[in-house]
N, CA and C of each residue as an Amber inpcrd file, in Angstrom:
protein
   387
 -42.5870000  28.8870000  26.6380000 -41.3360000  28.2590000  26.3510000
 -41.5530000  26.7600000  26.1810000 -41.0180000  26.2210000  24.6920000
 -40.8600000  24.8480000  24.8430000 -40.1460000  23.9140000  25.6080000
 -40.5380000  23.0390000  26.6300000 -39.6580000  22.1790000  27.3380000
 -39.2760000  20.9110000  25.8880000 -37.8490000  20.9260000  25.9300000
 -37.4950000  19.4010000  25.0020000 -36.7780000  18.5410000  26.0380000
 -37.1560000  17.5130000  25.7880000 -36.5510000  16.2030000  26.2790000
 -35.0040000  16.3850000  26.6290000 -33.8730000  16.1480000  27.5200000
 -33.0620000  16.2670000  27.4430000 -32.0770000  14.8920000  25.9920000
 -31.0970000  15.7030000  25.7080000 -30.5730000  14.9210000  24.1560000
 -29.2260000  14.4650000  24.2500000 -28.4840000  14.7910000  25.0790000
 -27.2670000  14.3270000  25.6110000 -27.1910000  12.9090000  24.7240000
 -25.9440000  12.3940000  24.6230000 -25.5330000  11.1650000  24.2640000
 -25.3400000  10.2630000  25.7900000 -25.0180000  10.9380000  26.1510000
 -25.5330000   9.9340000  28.0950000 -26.8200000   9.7240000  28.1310000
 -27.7290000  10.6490000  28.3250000 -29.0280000  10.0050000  28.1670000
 -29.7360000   8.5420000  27.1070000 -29.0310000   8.9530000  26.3150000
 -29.6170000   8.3520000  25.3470000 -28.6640000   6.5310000  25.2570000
 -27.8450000   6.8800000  25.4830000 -26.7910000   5.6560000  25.7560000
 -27.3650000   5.0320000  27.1100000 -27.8360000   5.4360000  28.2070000
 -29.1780000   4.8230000  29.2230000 -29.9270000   4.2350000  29.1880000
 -30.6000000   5.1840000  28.2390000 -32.2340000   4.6330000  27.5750000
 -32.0180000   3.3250000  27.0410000 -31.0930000   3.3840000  26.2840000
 -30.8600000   1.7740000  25.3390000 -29.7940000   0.9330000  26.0310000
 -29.3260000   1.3960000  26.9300000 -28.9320000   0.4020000  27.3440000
 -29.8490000  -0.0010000  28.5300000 -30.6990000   0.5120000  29.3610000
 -31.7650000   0.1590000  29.9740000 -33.0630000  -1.1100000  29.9280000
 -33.8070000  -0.5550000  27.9700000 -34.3370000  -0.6840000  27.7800000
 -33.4820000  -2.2500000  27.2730000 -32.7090000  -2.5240000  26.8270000
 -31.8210000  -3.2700000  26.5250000 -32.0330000  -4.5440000  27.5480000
 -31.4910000  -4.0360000  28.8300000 -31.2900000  -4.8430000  29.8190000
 -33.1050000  -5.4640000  30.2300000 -34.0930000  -3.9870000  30.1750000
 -35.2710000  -4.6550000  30.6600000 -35.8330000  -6.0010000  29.7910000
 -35.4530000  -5.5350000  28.2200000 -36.5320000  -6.8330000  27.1180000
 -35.0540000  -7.9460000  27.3420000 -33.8810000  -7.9780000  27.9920000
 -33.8190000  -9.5070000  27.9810000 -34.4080000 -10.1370000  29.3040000
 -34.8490000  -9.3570000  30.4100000 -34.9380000  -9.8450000  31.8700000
 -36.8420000 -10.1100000  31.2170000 -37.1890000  -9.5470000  30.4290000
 -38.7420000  -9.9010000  30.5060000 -38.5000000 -11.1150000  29.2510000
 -37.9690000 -11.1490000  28.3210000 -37.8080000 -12.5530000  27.7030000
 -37.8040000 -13.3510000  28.4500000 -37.1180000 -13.6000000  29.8550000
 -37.1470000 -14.4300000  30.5150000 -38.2950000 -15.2870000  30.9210000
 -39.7680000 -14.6530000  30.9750000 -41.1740000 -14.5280000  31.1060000
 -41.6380000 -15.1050000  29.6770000 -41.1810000 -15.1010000  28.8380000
 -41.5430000 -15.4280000  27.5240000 -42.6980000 -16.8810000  27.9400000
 -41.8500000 -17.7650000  28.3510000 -42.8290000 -19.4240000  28.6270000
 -43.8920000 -18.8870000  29.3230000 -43.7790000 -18.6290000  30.6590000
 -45.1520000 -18.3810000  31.4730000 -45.9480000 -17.3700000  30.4880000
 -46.0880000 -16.9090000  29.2390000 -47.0570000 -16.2550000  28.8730000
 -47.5100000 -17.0880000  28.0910000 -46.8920000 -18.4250000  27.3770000
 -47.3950000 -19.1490000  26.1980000 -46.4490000 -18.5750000  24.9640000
 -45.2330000 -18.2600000  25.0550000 -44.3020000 -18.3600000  23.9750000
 -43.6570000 -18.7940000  24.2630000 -42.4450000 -19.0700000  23.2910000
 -41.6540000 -19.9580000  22.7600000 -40.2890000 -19.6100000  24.0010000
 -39.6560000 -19.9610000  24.2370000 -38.7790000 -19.8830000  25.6070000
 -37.2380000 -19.1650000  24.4060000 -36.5550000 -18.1610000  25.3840000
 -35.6590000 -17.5510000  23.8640000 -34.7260000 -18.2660000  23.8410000
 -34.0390000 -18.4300000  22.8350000 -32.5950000 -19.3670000  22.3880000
 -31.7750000 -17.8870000  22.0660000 -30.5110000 -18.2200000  21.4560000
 -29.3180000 -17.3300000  20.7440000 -29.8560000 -16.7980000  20.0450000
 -30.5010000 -17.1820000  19.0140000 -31.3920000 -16.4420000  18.0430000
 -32.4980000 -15.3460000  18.4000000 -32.7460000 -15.7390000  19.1050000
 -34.0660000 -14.3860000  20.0160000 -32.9680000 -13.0990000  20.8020000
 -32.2450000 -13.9340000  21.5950000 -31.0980000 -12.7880000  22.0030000
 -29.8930000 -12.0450000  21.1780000 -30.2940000 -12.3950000  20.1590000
 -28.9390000 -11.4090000  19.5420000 -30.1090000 -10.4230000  18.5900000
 -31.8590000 -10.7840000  18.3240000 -32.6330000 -10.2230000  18.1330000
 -32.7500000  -9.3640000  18.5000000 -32.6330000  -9.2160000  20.1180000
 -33.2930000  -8.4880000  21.1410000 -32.2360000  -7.0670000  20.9360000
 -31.3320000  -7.5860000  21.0710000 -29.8310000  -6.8260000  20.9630000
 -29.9720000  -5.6870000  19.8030000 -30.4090000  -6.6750000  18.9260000
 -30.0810000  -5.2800000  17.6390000 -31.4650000  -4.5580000  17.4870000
 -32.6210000  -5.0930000  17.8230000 -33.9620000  -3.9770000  17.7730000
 -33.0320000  -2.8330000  19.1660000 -33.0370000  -3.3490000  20.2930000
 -32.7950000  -2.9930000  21.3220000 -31.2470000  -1.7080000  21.1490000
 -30.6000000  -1.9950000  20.9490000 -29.0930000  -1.3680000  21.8290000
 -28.7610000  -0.1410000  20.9410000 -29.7490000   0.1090000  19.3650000
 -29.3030000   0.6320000  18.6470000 -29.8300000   2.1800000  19.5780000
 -31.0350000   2.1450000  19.8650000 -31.2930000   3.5130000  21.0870000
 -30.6240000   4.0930000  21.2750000 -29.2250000   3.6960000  21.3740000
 -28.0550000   4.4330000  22.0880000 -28.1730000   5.7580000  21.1000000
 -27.9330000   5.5030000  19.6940000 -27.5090000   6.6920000  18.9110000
 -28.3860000   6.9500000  18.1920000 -30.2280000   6.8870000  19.2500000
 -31.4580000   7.4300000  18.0880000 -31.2930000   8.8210000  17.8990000
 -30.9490000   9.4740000  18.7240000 -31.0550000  11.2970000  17.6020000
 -30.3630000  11.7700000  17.2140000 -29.1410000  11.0850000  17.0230000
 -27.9690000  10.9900000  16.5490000 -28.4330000  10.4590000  14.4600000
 -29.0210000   9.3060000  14.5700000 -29.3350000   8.5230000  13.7810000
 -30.7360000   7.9090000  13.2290000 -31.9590000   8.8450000  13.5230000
 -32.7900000   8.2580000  13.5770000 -33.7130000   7.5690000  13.2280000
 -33.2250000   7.8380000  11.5200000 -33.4430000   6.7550000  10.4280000
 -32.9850000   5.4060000  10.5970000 -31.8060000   5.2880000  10.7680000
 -31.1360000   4.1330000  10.8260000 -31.5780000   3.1560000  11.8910000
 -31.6820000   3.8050000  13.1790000 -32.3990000   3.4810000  14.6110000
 -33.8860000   2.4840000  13.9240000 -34.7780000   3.5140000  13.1840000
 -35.7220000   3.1450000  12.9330000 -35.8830000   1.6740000  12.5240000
 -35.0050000   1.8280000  10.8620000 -35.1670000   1.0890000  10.1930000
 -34.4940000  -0.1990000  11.0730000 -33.3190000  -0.0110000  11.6820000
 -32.5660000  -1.4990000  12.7220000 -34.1940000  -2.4420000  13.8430000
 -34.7570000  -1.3580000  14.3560000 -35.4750000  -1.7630000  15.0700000
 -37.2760000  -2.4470000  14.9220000 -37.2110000  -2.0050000  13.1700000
 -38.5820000  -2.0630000  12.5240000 -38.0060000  -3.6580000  12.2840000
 -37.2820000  -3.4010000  11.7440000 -37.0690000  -4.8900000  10.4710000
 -36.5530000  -5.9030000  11.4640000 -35.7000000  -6.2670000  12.7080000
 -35.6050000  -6.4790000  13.7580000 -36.6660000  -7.0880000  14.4590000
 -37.6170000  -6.3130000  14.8200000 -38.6220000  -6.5650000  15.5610000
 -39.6520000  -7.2060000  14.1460000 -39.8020000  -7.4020000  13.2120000
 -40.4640000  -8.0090000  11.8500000 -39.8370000  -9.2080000  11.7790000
 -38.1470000  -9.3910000  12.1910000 -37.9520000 -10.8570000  12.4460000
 -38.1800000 -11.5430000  12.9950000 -37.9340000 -10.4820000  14.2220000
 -38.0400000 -11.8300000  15.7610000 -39.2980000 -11.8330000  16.1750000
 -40.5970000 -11.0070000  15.7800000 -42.0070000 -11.5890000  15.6740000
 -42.0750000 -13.1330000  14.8180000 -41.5360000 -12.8700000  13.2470000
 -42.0760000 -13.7470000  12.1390000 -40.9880000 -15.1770000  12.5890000
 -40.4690000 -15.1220000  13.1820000 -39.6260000 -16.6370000  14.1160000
 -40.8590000 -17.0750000  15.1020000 -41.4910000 -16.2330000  15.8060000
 -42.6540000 -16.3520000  16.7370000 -42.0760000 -16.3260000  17.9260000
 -41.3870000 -15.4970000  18.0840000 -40.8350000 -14.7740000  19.6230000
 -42.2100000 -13.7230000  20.2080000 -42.4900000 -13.7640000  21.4720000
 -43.4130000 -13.0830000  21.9570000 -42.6740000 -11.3420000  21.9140000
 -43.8120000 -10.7760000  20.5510000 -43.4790000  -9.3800000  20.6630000
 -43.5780000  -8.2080000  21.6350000 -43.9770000  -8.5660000  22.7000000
 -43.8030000  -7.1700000  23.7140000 -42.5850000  -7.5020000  24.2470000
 -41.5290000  -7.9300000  24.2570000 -40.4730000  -8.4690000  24.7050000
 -39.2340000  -7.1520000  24.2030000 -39.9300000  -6.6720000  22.7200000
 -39.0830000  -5.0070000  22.0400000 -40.4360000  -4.5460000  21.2400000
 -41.3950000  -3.9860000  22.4770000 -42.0800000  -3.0810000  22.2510000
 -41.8470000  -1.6650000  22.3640000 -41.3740000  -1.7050000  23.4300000
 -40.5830000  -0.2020000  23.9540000 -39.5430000   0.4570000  22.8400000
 -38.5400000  -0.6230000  22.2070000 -37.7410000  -0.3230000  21.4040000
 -38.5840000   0.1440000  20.2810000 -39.4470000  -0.7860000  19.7100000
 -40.0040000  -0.3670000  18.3240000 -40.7310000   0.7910000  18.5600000
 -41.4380000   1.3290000  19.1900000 -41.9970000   2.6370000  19.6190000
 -41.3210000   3.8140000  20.3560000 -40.2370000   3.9250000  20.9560000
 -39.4830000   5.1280000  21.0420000 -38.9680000   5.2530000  19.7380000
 -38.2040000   4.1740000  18.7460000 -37.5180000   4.1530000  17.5410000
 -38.6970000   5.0080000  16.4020000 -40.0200000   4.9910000  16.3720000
 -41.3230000   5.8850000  16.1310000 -41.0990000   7.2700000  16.1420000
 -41.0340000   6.8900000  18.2230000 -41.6320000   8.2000000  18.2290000
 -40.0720000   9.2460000  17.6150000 -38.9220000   8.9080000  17.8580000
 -37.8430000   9.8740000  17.5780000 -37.5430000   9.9240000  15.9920000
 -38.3890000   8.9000000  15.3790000 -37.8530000   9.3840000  13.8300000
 -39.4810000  10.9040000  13.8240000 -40.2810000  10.3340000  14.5240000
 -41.2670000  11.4180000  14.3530000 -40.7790000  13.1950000  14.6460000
 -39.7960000  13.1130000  15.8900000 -40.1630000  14.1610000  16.5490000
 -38.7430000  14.7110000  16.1530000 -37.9630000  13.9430000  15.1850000
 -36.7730000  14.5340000  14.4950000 -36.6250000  14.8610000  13.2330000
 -37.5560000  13.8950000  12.4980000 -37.2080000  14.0410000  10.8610000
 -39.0740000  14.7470000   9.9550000 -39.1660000  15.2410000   9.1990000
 -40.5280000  15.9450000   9.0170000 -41.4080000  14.6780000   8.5940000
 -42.3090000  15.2720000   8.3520000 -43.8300000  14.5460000   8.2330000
 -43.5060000  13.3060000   6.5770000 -43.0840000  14.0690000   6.0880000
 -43.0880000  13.1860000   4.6660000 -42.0210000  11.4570000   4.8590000
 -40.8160000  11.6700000   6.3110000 -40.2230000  10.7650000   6.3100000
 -41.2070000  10.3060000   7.4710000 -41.8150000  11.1480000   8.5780000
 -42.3030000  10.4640000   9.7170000 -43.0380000   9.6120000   9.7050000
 -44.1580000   9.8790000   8.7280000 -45.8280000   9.4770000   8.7910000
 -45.5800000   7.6770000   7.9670000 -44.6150000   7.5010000   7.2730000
 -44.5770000   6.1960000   6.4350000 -43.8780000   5.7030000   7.6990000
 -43.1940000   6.0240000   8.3270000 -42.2400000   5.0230000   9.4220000
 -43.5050000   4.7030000  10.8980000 -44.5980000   5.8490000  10.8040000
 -45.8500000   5.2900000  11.6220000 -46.5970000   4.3550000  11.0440000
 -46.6400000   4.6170000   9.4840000 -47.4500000   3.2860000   8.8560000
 -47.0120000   1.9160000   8.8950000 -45.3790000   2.2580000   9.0150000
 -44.7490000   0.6240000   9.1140000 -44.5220000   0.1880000  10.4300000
 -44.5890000   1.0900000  11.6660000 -44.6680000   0.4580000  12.8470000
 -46.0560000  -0.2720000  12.7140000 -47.2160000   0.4440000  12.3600000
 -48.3550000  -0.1020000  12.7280000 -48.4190000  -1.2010000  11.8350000
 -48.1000000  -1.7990000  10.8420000 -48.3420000  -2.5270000   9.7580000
 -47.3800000  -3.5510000  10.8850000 -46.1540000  -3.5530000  11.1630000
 -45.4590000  -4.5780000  11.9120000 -46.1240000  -5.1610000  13.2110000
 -46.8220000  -4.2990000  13.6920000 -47.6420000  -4.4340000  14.7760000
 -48.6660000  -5.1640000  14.5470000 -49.1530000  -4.8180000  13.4210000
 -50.6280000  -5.1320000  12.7700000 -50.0980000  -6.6120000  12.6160000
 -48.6740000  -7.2900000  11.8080000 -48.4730000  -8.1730000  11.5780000
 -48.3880000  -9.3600000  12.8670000 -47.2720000  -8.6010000  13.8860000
 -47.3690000  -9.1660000  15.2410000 -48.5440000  -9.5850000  15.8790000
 -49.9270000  -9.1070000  15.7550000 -51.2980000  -9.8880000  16.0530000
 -51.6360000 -10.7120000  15.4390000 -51.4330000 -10.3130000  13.9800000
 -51.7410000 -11.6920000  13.1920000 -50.8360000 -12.8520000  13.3640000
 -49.7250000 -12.8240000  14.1770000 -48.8940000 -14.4230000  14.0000000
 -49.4570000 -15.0250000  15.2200000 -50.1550000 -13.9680000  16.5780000
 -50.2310000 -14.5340000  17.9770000 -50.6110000 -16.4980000  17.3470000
 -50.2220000 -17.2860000  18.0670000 -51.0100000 -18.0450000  17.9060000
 -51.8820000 -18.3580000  18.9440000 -52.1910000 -17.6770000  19.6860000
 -53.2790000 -17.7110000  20.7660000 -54.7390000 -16.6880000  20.5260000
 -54.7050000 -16.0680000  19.1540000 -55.7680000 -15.8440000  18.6440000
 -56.3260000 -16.0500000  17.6010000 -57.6280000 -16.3930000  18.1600000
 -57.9100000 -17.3410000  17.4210000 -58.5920000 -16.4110000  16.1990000
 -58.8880000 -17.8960000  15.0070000 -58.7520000 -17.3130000  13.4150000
 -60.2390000 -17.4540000  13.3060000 -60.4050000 -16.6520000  12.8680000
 -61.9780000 -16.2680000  12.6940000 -62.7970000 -16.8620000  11.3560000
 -63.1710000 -17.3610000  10.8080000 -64.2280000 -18.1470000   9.6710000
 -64.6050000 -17.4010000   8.1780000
């Protein structure tokens, strides 16, 4: 027998609002790591990668795409990206484990490509010759 995740709209209204509450309390941490300290602009960021969770299997295209392009901003401003890591990777894994391979596998290429991008802005690594 397959065990599935429970799918409730309570659950899922938790999760994002959880995960919500955790990336603004760790923004807070942003300076002591060597980023940029958040303003209005980073928090209303956080908000929309973040809160859309509520209605990922409900929506999970939309989820995706809010939290890809989202998290592609508030990296390319130079906000420290593990701040909506969690968001951009559950927003992954549920377009994966809801919609088939032909929509899944390009929405893994563009997490990783955003990701891929998020290393390249660190400015604490250094540029190679």
């Amino acid at each position: 027998m397959k065990l599935r995740p429970p799918r409730s709209p309570l659950v899922n209204a938790l999760m994002g609002i959880a995960m919500t509450g955790l990336a603004l309390l760790l923004g807070q941490d942003a300076a002591a790591q060597r980023w940029p300290v958040l303003d209005p602009v980073a928090y209303a960021l956080i908000l929309v990668v973040n809160l859309p969770a509520v209605v990922r299997t409900r929506f999970p295209v939309a989820v995706f795409v809010l939290a890809q392009s989202g998290f592609a901003v508030y990296v390319s401003l130079g906000y420290w990206p593990v701040v909506n890591s969690l968001a951009t990777l559950l927003a992954t894994y549920t377009l994966a484990s809801e919609r088939p391979a032909r929509i899944s596998v390009p929405g893994a290429a563009i997490t990783g490509l955003t990701w891929l991008g998020a290393g390249l802005l660190d400015p604490w690594v250094p540029a190679t010759a």
